[in-house]
TORTOR-556680 format. One record per residue (C-alpha): residue number from 1; chain; x negated, y negated, z. Coordinates in Angstrom, 3 decimals, decimal comma, m for minus. Layout:
REM TORTOR-556680
> NUM A X Y Z
...
***
This chain:
REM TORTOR-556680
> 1 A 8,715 2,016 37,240
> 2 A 9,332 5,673 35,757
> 3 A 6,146 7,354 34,728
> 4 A 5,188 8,199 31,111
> 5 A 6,458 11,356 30,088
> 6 A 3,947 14,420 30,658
> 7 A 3,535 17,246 28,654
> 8 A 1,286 20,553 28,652
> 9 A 2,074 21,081 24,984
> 10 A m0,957 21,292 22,204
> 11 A m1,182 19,119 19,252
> 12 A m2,287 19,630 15,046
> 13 A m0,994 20,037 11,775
> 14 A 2,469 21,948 11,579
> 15 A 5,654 22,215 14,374
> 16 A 5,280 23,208 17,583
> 17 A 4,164 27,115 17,883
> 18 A 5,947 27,689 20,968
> 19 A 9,908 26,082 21,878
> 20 A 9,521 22,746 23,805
> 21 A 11,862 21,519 25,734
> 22 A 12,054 17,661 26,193
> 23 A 14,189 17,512 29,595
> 24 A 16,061 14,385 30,850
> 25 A 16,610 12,112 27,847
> 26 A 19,711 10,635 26,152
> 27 A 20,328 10,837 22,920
> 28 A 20,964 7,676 21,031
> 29 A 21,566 6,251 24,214
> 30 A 24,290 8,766 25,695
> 31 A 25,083 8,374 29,300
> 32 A 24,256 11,068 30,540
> 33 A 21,000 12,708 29,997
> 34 A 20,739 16,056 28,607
> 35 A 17,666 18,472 27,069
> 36 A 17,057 18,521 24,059
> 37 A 15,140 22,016 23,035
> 38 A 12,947 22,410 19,729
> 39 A 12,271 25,984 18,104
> 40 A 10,252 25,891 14,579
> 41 A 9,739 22,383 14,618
> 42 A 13,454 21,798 14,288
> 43 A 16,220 20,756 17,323
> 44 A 18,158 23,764 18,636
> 45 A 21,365 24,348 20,149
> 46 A 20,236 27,258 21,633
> 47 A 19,293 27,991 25,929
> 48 A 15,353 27,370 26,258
> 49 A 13,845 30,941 26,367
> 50 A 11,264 31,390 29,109
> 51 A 7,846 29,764 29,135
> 52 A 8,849 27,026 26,653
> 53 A 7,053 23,450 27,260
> 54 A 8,791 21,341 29,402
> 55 A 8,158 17,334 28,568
> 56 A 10,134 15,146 31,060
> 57 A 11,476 12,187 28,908
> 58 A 12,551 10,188 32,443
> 59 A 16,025 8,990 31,050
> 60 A 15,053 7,608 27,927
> 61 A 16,578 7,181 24,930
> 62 A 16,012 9,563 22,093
> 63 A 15,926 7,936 18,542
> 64 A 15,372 9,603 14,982
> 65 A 11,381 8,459 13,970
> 66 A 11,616 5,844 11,234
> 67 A 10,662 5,933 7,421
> 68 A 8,783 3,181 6,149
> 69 A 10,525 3,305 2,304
> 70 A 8,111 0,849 1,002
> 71 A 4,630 m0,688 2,292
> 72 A 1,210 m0,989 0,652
> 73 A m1,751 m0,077 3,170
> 74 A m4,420 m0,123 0,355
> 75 A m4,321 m4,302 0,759
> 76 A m4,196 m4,313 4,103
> 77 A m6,769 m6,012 6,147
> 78 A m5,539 m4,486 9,601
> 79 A m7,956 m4,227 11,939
> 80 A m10,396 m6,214 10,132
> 81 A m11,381 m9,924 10,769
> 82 A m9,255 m12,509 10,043
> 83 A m8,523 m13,507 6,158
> 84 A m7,615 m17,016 5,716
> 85 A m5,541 m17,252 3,040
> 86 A m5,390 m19,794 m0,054
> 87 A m2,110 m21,557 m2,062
> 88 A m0,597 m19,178 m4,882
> 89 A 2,332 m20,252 m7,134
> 90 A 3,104 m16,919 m8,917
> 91 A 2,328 m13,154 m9,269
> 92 A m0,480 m13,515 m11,336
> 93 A m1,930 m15,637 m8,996
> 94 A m1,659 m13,362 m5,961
> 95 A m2,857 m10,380 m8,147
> 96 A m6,402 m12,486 m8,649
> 97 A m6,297 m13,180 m4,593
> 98 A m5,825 m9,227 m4,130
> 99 A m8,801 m8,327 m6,297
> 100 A m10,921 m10,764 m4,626
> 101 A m9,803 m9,739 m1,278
> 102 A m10,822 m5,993 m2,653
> 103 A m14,031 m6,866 m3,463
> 104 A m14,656 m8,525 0,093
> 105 A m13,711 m5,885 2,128
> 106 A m16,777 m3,886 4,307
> 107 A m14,255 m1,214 5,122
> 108 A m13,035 1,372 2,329
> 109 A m9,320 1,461 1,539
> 110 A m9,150 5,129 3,447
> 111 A m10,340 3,435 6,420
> 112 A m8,531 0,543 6,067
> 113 A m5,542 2,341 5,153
> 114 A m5,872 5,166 7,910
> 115 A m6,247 2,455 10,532
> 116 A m2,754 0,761 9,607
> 117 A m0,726 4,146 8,622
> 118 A m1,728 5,380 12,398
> 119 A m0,482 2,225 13,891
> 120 A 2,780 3,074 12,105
> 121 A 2,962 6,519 13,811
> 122 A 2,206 4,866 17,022
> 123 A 5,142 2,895 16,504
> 124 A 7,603 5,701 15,686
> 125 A 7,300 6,152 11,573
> 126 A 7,574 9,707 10,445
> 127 A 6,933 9,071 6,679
> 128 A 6,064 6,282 4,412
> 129 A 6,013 5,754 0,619
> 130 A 2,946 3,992 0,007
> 131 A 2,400 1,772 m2,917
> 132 A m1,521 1,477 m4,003
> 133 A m2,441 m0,889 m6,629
> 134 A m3,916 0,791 m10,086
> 135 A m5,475 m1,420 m12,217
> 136 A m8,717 m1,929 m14,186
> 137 A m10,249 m4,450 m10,707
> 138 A m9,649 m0,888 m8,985
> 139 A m9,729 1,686 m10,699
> 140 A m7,705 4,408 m8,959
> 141 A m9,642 3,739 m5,392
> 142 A m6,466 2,798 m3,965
> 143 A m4,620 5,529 m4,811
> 144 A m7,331 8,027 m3,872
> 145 A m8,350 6,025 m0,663
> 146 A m4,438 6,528 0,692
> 147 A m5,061 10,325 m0,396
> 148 A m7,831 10,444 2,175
> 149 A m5,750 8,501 5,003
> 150 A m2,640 10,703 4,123
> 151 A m4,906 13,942 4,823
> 152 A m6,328 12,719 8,084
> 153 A m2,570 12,209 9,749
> 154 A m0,993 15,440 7,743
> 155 A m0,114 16,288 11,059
> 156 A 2,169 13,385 12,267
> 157 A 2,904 12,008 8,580
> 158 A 4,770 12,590 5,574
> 159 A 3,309 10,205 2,635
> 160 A 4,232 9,632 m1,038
> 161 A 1,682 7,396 m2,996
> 162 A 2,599 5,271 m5,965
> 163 A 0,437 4,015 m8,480
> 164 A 1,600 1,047 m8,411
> 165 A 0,151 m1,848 m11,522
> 166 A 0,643 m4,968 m9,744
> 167 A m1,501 m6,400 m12,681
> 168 A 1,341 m5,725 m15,013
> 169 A 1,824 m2,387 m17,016
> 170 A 0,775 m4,386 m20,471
> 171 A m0,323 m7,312 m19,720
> 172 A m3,709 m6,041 m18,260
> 173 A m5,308 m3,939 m20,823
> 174 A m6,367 m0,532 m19,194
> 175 A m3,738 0,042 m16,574
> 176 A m1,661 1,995 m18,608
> 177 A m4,139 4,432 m18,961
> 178 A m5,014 4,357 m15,534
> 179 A m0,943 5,092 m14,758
> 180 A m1,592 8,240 m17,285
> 181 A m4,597 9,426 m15,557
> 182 A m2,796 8,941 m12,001
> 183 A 0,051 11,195 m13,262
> 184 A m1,597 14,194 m15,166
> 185 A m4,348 14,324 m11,799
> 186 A m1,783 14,277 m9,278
> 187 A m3,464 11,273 m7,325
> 188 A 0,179 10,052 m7,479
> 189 A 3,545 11,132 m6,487
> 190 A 5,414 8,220 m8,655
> 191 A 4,623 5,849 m11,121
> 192 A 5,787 1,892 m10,372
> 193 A 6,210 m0,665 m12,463
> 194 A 6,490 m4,441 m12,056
> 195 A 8,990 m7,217 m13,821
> 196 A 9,291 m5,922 m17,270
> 197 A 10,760 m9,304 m18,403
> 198 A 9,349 m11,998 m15,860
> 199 A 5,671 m11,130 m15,708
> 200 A 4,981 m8,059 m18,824
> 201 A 7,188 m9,921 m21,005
> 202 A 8,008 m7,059 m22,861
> 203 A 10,588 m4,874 m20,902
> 204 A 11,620 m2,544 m23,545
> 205 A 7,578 m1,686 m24,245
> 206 A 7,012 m1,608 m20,851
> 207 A 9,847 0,646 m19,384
> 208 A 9,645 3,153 m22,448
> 209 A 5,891 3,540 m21,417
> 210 A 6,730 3,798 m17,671
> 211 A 9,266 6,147 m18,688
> 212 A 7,764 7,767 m20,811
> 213 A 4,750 8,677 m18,295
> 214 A 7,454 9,509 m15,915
> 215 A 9,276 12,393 m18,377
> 216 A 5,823 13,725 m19,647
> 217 A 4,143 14,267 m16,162
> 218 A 7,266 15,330 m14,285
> 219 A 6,857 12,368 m11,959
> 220 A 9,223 10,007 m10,235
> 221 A 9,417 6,499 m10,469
> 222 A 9,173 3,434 m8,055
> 223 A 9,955 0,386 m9,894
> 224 A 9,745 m3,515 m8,313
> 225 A 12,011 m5,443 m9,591
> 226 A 11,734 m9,534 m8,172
> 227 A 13,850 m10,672 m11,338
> 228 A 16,803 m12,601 m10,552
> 229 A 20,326 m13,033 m12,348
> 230 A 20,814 m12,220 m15,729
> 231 A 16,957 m11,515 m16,179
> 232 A 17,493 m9,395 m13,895
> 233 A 20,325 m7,916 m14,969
> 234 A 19,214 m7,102 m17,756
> 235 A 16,244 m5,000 m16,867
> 236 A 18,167 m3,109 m14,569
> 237 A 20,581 m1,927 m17,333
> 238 A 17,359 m0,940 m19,193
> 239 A 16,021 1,120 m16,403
> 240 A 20,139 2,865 m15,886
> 241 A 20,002 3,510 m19,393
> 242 A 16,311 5,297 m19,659
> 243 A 17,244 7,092 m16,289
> 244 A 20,242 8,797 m18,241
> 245 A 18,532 9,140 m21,638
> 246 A 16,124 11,346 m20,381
> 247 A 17,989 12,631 m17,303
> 248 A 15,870 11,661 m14,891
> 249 A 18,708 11,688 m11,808
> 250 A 17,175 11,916 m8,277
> 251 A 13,913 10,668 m9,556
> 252 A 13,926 6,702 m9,739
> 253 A 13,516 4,263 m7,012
> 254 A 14,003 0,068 m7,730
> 255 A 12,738 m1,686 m5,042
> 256 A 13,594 m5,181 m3,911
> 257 A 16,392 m5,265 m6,754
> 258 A 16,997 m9,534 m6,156
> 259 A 19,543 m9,814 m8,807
> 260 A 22,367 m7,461 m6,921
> 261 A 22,881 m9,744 m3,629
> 262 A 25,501 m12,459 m4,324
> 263 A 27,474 m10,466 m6,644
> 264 A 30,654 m10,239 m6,792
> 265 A 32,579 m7,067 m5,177
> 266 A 33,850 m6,023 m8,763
> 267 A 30,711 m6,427 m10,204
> 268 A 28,922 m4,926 m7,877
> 269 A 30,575 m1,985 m7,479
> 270 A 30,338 m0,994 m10,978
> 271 A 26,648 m0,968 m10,916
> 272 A 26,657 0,954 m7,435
> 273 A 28,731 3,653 m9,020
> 274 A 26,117 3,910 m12,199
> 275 A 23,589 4,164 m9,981
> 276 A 25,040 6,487 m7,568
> 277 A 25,845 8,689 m10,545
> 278 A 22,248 9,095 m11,547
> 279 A 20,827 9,263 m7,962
> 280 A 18,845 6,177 m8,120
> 281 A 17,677 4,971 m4,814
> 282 A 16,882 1,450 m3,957
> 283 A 14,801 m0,668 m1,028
> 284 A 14,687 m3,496 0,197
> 285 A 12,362 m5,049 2,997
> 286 A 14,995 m7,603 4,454
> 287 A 12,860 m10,633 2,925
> 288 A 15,612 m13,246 3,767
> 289 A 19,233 m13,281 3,781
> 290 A 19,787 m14,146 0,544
> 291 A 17,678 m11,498 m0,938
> 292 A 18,524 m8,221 0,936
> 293 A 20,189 m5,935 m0,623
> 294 A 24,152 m5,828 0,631
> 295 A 23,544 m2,295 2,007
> 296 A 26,988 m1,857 3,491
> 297 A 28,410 m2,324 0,554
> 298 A 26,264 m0,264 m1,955
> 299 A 26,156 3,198 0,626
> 300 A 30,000 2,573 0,778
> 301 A 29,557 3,676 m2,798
> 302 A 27,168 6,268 m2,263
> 303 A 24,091 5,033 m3,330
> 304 A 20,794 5,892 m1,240
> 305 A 19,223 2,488 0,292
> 306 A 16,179 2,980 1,898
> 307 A 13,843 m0,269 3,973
> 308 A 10,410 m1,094 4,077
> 309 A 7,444 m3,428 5,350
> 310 A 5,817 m4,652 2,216
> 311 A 3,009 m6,187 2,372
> 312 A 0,965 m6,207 6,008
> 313 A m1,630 m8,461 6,505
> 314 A m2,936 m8,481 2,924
> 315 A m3,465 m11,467 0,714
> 316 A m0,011 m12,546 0,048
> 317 A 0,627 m12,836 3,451
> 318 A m0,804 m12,872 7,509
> 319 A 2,347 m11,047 8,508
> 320 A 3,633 m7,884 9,014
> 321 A 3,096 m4,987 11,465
> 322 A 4,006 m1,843 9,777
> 323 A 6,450 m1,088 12,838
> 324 A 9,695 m0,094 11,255
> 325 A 11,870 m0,601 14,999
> 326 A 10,733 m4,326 13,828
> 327 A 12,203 m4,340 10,115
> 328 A 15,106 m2,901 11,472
> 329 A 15,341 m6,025 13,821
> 330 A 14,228 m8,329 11,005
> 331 A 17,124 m6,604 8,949
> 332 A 19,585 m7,663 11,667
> 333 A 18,173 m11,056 12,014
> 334 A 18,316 m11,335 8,153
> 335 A 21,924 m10,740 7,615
> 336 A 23,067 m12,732 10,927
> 337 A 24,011 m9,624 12,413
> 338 A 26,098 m9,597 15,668
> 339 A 27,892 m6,628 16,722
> 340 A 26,844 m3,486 17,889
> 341 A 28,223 m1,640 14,675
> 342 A 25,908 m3,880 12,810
> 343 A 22,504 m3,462 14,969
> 344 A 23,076 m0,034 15,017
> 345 A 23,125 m0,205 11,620
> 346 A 19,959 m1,447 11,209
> 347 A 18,393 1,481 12,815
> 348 A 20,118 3,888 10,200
> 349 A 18,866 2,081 7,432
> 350 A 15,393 2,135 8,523
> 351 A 15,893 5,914 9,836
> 352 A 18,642 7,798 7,599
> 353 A 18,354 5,348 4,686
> 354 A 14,677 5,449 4,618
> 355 A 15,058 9,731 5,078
> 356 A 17,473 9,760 2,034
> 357 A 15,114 7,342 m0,217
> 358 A 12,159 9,922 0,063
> 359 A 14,112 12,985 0,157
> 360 A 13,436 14,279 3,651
> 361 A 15,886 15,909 5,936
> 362 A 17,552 13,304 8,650
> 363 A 16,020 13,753 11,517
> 364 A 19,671 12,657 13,256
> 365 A 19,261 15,291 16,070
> 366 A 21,788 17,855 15,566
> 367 A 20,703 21,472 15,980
> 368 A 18,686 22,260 12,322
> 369 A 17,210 18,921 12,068
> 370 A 13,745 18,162 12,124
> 371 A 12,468 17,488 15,838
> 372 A 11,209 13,854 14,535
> 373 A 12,020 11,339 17,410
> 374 A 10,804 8,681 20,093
> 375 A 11,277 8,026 23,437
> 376 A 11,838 4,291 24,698
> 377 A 13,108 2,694 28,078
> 378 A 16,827 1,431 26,778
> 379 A 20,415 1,368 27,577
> 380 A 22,010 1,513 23,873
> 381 A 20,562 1,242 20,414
> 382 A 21,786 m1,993 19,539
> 383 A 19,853 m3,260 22,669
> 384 A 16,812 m1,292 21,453
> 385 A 16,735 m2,863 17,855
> 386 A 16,940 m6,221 19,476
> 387 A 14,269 m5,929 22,809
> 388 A 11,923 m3,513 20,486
> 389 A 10,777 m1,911 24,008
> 390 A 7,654 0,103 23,893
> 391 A 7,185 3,701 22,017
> 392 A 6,554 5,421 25,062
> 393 A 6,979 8,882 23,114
> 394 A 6,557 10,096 19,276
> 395 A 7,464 13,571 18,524
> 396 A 7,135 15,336 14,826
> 397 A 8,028 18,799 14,301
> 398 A 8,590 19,490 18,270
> 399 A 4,816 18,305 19,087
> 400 A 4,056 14,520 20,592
> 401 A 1,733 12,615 18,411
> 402 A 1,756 9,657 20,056
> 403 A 1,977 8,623 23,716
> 404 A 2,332 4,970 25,014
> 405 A 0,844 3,411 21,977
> 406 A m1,839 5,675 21,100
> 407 A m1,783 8,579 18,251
> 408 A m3,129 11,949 20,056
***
């Protein structure tokens, strides 16, 4: 068995103060094993000057850390005793459960929150856009609670927090105020926003609100959008034509987005070019194959297309893990993918796509990129997304923040 990798380098907030060099490891699953050094916090292509770190990586494969585009820790129950979980036939519904759930917990949403974001580093995330529900049952606890858990890993994580109205913009008197409030503190990043047609009922009041918000506080936006078809649609033309009115390119996200898979090619492709023309990223978290978003097909046209885990462990559901390596194989399994062009695929998505989505840097490994990788046993990267071997090895910024499992 090859040992885990040792290291004599220090660990905190910022890139590694001295160069590193992690020796004997191949690169998305090279052949041949070569060092990769780090100077700044960023991979160089220059020789290792003398008393640099030396980290033996044992022939593993180095992989670009993973971005979690869309998860909400302020539900989670991670860590926690088991929830058992009653029926629910529609949003509304669930929304109750959550509140309920919230009012259960022993544990604060920081802790709660912390306790699943550090699994994610564990498991190779390097950032995470982190939707926290805002709403008159909460207050803005959530967001504030992922606030707290996003200061304690500042070191090994990059988080944006959405205030996120899972209630429904309108349709729960006080949340739009709370959304206001969110913005003009700063507890949030971006602003969501939920089914203007299916659950508001009243998109064009909702979005110009949402909007609105969005223009006046100089924040983005990170919209779900479950509608399908023409409902659909039709919302999503609303939110393409706000985006332009007030020339807010580069600063909307539409998550889920289940009326674009099963389009056809022509169809498709004229929304991908709107929405590549105003910068407007979307995610998806693989839910089944006949609701992920065709990602081959919408980067071909240059739009940004980031993946997520949802939900973990919360009321809606007992699943999830936060481990992105697993969402990429979930992805794969998803679409029916086979060949190594596709698996490998996967990985980008949940590495590059996820990068792109949140507007960091891809940590791809080329001299200038962030030194944001793992280490696992593997012989290729398809065969990684597939076996999901152990994270024997998280590095951010040239400094290891996790080892075998366990956040240093």
């Amino acid at each position: 068995m090859t040992p885990p990798p040792t290291d004599t380098s220090g660990h905190g907030a910022g890139p590694a103060e001295r160069p590193v060099v992690f020796r004997n490891v191949r690169p998305f699953g090279a052949p041949e094993p070569v060092d990769l050094t780090v100077a700044g916090g960023l991979i160089s292509d220059r020789p290792a000057p003398e008393g640099a770190e030396i980290i033996d990586g044992g022939g593993r494969i180095a992989l670009p850390t993973l971005v979690d585009a869309h998860i909400h820790p302020d539900k989670t129950t991670w860590g926690g005793p088991w929830e058992s979980r009653r029926a629910a036939r529609s949003l509304a519904e669930f929304a109750a459960q959550d509140a309920e759930l919230f009012r259960r917990q022993d544990r604060s949403v920081a802790e709660r929150a912390y306790g699943l974001m550090a699994h994610a580093v564990t498991r190779g995330t390097r950032a995470m856009r982190a939707h926290a529900d805002v709403a008159p049952a909460y207050g803005l606890a959530g967001a504030e609670g992922l606030a707290r858990a996003r200061e304690r890993l500042r070191h090994a994580l990059d988080v944006q927090i959405v205030a996120f109205p899972q209630h429904g913009v309108l349709r729960t008197p006080g949340t739009a105020r709370l959304l206001a409030e969110a913005a003009r503190a700063g507890v949030a990043d971006l602003l969501g926003g939920i089914d203007p047609a299916g659950f508001d009922d009243a998109p064009e009041e909702q979005l110009d609100l949402v909007f609105g918000l969005a223009d006046r506080y100089g924040v983005g936006l990170d919209l779900h959008l479950h509608e399908r078809g023409d409902q659909g649609l039709a919302s999503l033309r609303r939110i393409l034509d706000r985006t332009r009115a007030l020339s807010l390119h580069g600063k909307v996200t539409i998550s889920h987005v289940f009326c674009l898979p099963g389009l056809p090619e022509a169809e498709l492709a004229a929304i991908a070019t709107e929405l590549r023309e105003l910068d407007i990223a979307l995610t998806t978290v693989a839910p089944s194959g006949a609701l992920v978003l065709p990602i081959a097909r919408l980067t071909a046209h240059g739009v940004r297309v980031g993946l997520g885990s949802d939900g973990v462990r919360d009321s809606w559901s007992p699943f999830g893990n936060a481990d992105m390596l697993h969402r990429a194989h979930l992805l794969g399994q998803a679409r029916g993918d086979r060949l190594d062009a596709e698996l490998t695929s996967c990985y980008e998505t949940g590495a590059h796509g996820g990068a792109d989505v949140v507007g960091l840097p891809r940590a791809d490994l080329s001299p200038g990129s962030p030194a944001d990788f793992l280490l696992v046993h593997g012989e290729c990267v398809p065969q990684v997304v597939v076996d999901l071997p152990a994270r024997d090895l998280v590095v951010r910024g040239g400094r290891v923040v996790a080892r075998g499992g366990v956040l240093v």
